[in-house]
N, C-alpha and C positions, 0 to 999 in steps of 0.2 A: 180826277187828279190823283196821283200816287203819288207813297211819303216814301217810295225808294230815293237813296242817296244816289248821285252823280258819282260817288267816290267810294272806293272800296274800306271798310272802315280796318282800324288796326289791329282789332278785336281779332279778324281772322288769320288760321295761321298759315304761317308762308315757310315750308322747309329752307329754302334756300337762302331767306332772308336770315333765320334762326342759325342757320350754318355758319352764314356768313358774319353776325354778331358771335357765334361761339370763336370764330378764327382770330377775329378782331380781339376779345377779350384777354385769350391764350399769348396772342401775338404780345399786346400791352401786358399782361403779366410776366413775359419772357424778358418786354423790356425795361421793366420793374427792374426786374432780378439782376440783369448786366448790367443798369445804374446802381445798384446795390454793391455789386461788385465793381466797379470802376470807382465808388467814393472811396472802397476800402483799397483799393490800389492806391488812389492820389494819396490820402491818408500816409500810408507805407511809405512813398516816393518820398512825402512833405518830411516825414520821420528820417530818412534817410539822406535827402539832403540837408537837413540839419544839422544831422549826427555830425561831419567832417567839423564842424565849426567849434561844437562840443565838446569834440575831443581834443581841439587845436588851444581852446579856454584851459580843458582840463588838464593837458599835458603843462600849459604855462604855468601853472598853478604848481603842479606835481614840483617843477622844476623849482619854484619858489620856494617850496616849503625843503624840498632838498637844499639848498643854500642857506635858508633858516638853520634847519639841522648841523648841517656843517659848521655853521658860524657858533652858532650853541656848542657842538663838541669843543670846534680851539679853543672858546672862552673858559670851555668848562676845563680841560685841556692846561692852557695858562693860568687857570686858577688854583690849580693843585701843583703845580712845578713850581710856582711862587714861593718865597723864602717866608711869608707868613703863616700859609699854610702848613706848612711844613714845621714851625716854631709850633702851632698852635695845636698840631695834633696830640699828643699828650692832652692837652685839656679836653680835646674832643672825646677819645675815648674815657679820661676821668667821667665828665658827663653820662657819657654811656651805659658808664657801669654803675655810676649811681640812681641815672633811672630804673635799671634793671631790679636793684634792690627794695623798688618803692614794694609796699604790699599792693 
């Protein structure tokens, strides 16, 4: 009886087979790479269709605070045309010049 195997064991090497794992390896680290770059694509794409909505917030906003603004100058506007203000200045500048005098 002989303790030869039936089957050729792994141990030995097979160029072809070794080629064919180095092609495999190359191939899946290529495909690595292009999943690499296709997340950071989505990524950009997700970035960009967002952006329009953003800007649509940000412009509302923008607008907002422009009418705030406006509405602040007439106030402020009507507040100095007013006949009190205009009484009261003499005291405002009194004030004025007295703080100036503090040490």
């Amino acid at each position: 009886m002989t303790d030869a195997p039936d089957t050729v064991p792994d141990a030995i090497p097979d160029p072809a087979r070794d080629a064919d794992l180095l092609a495999l390896l190359r191939s899946l680290r290529d495909a690595q790479e292009r999943v690499i770059v296709l997340e950071e694509r989505l990524a950009a794409t997700q970035t960009l269709n967002a952006a329009p909505a953003e800007l649509e917030s940000l412009q509302a906003e923008l607008e907002e605070m422009r009418a705030r603004l406006d509405a602040s100058e007439t106030h402020n506007a009507a507040l100095r045309a007013s006949t009190s203000w205009r009484i009261t200045a003499p005291l405002r500048r009194l004030r004025l010049g007295l703080r100036r005098d503090r040490p």
